[in-house]
ZAFI-362124 format. One record per residue: z, y, x of N, C-alpha, C in turn; residue number from 1. Coordinates in steps of 0.001 Angstrom, whole numbers, padded with zeros to 6 digits. Atoms other than C-alpha are relative to their C-alpha. Layout:
@nw->Z | nv->Y | nu->X | caw->Z | cav->Y | cau->X | cw->Z | cv->Y | cu->X | nr->NUM
...
This chain:
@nw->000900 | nv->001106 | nu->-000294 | caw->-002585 | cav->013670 | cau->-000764 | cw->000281 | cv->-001178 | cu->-000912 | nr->1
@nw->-000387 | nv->000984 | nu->000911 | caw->-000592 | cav->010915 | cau->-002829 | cw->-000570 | cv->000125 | cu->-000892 | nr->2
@nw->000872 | nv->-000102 | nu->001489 | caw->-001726 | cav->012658 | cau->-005969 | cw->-001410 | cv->-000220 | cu->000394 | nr->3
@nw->001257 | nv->000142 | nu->000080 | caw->-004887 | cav->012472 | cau->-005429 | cw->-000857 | cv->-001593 | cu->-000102 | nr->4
@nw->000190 | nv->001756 | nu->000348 | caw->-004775 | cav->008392 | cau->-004984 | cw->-001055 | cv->-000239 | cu->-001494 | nr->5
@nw->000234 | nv->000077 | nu->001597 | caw->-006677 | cav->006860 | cau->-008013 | cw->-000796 | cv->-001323 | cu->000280 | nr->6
@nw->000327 | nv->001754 | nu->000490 | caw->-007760 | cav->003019 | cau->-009139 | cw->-001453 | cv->000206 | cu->000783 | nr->7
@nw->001202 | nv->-000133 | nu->-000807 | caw->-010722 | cav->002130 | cau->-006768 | cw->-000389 | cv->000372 | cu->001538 | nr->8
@nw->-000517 | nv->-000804 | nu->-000963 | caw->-009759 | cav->004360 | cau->-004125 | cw->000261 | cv->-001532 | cu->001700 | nr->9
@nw->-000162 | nv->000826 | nu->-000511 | caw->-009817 | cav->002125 | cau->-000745 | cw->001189 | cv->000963 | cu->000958 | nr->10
@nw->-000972 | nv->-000431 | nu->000145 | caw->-006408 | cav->002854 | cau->001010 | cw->000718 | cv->-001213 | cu->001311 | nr->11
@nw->-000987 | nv->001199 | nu->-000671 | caw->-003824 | cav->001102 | cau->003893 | cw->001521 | cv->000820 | cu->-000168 | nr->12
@nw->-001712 | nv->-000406 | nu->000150 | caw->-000298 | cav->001503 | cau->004379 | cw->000290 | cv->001473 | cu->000987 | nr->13
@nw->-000511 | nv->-001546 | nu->-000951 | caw->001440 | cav->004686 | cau->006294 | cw->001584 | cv->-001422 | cu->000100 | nr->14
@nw->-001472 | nv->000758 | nu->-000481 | caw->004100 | cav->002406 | cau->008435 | cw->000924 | cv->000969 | cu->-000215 | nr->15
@nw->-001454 | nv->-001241 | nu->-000107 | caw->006601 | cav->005425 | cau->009183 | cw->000914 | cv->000189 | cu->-001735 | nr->16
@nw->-000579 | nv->000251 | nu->000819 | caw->006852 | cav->005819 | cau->005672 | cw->000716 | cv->-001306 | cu->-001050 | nr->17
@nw->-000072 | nv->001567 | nu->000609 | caw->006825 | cav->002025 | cau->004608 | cw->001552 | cv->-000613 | cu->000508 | nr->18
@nw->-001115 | nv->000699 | nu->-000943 | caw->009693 | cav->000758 | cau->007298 | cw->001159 | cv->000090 | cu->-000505 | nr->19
@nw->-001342 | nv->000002 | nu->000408 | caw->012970 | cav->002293 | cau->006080 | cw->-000092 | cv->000340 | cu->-001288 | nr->20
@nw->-000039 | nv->-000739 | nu->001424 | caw->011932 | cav->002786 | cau->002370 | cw->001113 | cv->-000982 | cu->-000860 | nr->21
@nw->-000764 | nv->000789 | nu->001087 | caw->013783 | cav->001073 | cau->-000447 | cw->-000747 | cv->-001591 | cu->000247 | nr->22
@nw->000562 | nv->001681 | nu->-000468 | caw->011143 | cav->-001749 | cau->-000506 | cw->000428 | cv->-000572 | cu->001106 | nr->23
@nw->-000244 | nv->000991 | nu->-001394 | caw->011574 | cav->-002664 | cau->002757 | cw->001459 | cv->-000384 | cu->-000104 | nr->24
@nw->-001473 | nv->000352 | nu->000406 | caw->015477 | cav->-002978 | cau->002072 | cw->-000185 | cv->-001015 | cu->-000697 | nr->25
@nw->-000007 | nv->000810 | nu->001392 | caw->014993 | cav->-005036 | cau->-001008 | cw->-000591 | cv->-001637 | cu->000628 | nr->26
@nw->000174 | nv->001534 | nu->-000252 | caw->013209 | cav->-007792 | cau->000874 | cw->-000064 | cv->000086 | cu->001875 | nr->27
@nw->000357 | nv->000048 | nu->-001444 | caw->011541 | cav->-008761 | cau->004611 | cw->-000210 | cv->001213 | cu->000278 | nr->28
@nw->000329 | nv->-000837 | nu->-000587 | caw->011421 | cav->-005647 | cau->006275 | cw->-000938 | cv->-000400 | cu->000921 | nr->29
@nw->000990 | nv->000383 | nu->-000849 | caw->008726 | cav->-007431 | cau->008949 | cw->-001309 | cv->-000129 | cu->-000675 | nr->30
@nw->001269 | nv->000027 | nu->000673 | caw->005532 | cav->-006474 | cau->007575 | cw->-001291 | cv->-000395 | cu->000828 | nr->31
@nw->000885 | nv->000424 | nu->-001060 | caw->002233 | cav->-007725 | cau->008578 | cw->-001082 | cv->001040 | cu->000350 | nr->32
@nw->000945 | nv->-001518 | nu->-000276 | caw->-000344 | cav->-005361 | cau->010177 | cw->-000984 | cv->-000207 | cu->-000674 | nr->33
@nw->000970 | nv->-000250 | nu->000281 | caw->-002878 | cav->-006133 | cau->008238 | cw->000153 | cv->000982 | cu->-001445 | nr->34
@nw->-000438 | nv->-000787 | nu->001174 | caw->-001061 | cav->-003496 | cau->005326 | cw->-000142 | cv->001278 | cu->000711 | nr->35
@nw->000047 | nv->-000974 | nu->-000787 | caw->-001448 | cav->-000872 | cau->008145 | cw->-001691 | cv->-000290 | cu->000746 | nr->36
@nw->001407 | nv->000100 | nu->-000413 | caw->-005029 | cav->-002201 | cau->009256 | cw->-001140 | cv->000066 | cu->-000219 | nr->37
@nw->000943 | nv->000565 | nu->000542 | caw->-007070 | cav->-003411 | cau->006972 | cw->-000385 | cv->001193 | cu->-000891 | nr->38
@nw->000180 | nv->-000463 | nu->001261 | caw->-008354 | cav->-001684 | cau->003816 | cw->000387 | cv->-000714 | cu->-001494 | nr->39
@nw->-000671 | nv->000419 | nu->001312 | caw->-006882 | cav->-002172 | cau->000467 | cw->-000689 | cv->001039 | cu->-000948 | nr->40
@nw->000477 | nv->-000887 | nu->000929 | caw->-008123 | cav->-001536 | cau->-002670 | cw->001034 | cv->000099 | cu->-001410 | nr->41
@nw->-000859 | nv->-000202 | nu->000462 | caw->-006374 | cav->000326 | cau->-005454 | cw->-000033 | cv->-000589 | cu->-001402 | nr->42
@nw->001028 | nv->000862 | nu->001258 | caw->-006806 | cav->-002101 | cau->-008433 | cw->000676 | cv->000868 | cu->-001207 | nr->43
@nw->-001094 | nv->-000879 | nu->001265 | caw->-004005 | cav->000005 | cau->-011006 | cw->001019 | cv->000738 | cu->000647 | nr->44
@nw->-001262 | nv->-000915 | nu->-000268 | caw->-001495 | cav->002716 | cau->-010883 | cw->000953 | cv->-000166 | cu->-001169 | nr->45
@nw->-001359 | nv->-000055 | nu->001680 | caw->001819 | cav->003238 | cau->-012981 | cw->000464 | cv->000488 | cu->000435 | nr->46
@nw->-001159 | nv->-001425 | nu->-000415 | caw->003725 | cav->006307 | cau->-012642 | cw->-000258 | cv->000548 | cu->001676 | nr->47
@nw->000278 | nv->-000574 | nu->-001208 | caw->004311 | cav->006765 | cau->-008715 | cw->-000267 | cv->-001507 | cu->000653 | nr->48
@nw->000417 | nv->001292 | nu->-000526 | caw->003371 | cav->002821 | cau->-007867 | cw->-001791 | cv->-000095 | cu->-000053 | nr->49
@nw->001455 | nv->000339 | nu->-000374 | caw->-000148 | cav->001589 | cau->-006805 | cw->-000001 | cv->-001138 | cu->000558 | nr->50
@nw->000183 | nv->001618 | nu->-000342 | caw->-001026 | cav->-002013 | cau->-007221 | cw->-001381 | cv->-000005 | cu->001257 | nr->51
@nw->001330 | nv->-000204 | nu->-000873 | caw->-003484 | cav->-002839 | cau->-004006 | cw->-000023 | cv->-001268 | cu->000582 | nr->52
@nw->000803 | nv->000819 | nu->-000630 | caw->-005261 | cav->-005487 | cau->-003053 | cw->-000918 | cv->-000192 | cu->001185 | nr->53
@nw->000927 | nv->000150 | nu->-000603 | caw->-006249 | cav->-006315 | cau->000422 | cw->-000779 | cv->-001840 | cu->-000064 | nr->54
@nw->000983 | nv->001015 | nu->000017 | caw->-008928 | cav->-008724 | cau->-000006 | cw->-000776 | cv->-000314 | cu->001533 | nr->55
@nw->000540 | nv->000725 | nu->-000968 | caw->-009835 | cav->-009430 | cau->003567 | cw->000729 | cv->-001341 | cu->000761 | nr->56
@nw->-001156 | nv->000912 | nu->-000415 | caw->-006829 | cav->-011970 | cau->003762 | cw->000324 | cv->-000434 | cu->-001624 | nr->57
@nw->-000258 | nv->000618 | nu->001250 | caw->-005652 | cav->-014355 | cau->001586 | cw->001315 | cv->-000074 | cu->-000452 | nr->58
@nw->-001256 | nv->-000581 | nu->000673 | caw->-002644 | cav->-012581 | cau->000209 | cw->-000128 | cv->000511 | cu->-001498 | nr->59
@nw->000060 | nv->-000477 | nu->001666 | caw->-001238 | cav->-012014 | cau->-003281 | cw->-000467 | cv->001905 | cu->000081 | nr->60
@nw->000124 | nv->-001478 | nu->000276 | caw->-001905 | cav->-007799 | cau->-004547 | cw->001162 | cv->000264 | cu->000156 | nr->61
@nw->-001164 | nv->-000674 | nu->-000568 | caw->000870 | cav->-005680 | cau->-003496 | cw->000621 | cv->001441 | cu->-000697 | nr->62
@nw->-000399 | nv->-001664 | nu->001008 | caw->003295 | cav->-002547 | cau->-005579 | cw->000393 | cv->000790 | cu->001321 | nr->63
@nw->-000472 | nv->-001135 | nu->-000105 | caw->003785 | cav->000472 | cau->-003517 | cw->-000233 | cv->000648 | cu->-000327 | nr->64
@nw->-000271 | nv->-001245 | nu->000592 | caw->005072 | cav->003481 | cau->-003972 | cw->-001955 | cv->000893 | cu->000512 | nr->65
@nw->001103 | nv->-000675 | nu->-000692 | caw->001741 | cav->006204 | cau->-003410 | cw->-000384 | cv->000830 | cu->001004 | nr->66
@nw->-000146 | nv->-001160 | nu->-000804 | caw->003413 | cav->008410 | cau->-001361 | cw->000001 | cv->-001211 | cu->001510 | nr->67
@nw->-000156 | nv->000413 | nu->-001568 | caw->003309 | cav->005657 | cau->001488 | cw->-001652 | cv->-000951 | cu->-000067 | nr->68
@nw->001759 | nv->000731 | nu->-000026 | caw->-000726 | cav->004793 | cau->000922 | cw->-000417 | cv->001775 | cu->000525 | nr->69
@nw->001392 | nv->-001292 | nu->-000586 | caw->-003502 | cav->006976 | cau->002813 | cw->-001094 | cv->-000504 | cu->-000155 | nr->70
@nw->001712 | nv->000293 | nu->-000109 | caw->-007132 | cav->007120 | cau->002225 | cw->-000243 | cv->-000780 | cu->001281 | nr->71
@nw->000780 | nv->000355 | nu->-000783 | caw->-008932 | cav->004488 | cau->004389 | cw->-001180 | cv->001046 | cu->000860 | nr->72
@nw->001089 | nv->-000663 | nu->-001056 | caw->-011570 | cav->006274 | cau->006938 | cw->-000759 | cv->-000671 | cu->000627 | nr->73
């Protein structure tokens, strides 16, 4: 499913995988739900990262990994 990600692609977070990853170590582990709620869109990829932008909030664009993004529905 990760592979298949691609620039455009609308997309939210997968908590389970998000919570104990590296990122979450590295900074606030208290994320907000709207990375698990909302829709995000996938503005660029690089290697196994995916820049995403949710635009229904007025937050900067965001790097995760791809393996912790799922297709929106």
């Amino acid at each position: 499913m990760a592979g298949k990600l691609k620039r455009g692609d609308l997309v939210r977070a997968v908590q389970e995988k998000l919570v104990d990853s590296l990122e979450a170590k590295a900074s606030d582990n208290r994320f907000s739900p709207y990375l698990f709620e909302t829709k995000g869109e996938i503005v660029e990829t690089r290697d196994e990262y995916a820049l995403v932008n949710f635009g229904h909030v007025p937050t900067p664009n965001i790097w995760l990994r791809l393996d912790q993004l799922e297709k929106f529905d």
